[in-house]
N, C-alpha and C positions, 0 to 999 in steps of 0.2 A: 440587661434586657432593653431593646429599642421600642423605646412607648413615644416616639416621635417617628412618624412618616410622612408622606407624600401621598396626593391622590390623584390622577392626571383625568381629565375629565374636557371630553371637547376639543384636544388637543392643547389643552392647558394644564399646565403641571402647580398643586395649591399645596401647603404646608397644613397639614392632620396631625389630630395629638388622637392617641391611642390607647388600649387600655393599661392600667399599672402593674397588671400582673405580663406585659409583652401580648405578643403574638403567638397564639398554641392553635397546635390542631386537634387537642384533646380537652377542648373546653366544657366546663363544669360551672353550673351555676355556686355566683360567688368568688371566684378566683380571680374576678378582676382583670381578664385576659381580653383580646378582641380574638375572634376566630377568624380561623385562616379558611377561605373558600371563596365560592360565588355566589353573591347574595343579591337576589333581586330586589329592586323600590317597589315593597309592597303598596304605600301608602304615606300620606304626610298630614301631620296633626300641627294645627298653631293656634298661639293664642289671639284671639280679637280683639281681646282689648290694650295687645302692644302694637298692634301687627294691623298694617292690610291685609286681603287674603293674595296669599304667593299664586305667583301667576305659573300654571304649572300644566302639564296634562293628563299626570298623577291624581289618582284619587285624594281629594282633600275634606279633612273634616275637624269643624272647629273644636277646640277645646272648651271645657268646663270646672270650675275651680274641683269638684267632686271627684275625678277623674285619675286613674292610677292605674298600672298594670301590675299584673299577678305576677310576682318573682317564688309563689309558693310552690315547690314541685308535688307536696302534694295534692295540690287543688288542682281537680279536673277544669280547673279555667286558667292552671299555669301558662304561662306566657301569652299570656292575652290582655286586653282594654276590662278593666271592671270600674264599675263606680263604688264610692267611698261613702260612709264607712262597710269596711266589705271585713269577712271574718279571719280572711289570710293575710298571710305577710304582703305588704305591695309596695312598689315603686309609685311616689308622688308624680304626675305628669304636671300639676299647674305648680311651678317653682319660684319661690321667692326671685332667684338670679334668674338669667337671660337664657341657659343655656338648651331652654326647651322651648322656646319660643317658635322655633321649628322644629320636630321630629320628622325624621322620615323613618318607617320602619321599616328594618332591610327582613328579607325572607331567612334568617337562620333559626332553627329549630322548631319549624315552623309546620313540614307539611311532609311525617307527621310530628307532633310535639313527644320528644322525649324527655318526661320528667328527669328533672338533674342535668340536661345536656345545655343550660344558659337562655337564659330570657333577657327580654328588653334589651337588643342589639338594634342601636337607632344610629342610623347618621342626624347630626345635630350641632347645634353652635358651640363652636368652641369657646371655654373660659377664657379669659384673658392671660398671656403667657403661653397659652397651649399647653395648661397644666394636664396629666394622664387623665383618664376616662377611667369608667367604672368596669370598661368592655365597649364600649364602643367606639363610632370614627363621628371626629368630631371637626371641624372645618369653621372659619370665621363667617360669620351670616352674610356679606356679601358673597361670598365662595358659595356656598348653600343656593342664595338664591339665583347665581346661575346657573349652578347643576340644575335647580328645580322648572328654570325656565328651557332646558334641554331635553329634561326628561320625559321618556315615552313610556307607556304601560310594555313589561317584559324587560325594560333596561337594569342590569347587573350591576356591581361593582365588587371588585375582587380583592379579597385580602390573602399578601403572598408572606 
C-alpha cells in the first residue's frame, strides 16, 4: 500500500504522506485509509497561540484547548466540531505535536453524514518524515500555507 503521495496544487507539484491503511474507495471509519474522491476546503482551524492567523480566503476559525471532533458513528454529531469533555468517542483537535496546527477540513462524509463511512478527513501538517496519516492528506506547513494562501471557497482537491 502507497501511503506516500504527491499533491499538485497551483501548478506546483509537493510531497503528501497519506493514510496507513492506503488509499480505498470503500472507506470505513477507523481503517486508517485516506479516501479516494473530490473533496472540497470546507474550512481551516488553527491554533493561536503557535500560529498567526493563515492568510486564506477560506473560512477560518481559531482553535480552543477544549475542542475535538466526533469520530463516534453513533453520535448524531458524528463527524463534526464538539467541545470536550463531550460523552462520545472523539478526536483531540488541540495536540501536543504540530501536526494540527492547521487543519483544513476537506468535505468527505459530509453532506450528508453517513455513520461508519470516515470522519475527520483534514488536510494538515505533516509529521516529520512524512510518517502515514490516520486517513488523511497531510503536507509540510509551508506547502499548507500556500495552498491556504490560493484557496477559494468551492476549491477541491482530489484523491486518485
Amino acid at each position: 500500500m502507497d501511503r506516500d503521495g504527491w499533491l499538485s496544487w497551483g501548478g506546483r507539484r509537493v510531497r503528501c504522506a497519506l493514510g496507513k491503511g492506503g488509499v480505498r474507495a470503500d472507506k470505513t471509519e477507523g481503517d486508517g485509509a485516506t479516501p479516494v474522491g473530490r473533496f472540497k476546503l470546507r474550512r481551516v482551524y488553527f491554533r493561536p497561540d503557535r500560529l498567526e492567523t493563515p492568510t486564506t480566503r477560506l473560512p477560518i476559525i481559531q482553535l480552543f484547548p477544549d475542542d475535538a471532533w466526533c469520530d463516534d458513528p453513533d453520535y448524531p454529531t458524528y463527524n463534526s466540531k464538539v467541545i470536550t469533555p463531550y460523552p462520545a468517542r472523539t478526536e483531540t483537535l488541540w495536540r501536543e505535536d504540530h501536526l494540527y496546527d492547521i487543519i483544513v477540513v476537506l468535505g468527505h462524509n459530509d453532506a450528508p453524514v453517513v455513520p461508519g463511512a470516515g470522519s475527520a478527513i483534514f488536510l494538515h501538517v505533516a509529521a516529520p518524515g512524512y510518517s502515514p496519516t490516520e486517513g488523511c492528506v497531510a503536507v509540510a506547513i509551508e506547502d499548507l500555507r500556500a495552498i491556504l494562501r490560493d484557496a477559494r471557497k468551492g476549491d477541491e482537491i482530489e484523491v486518485l
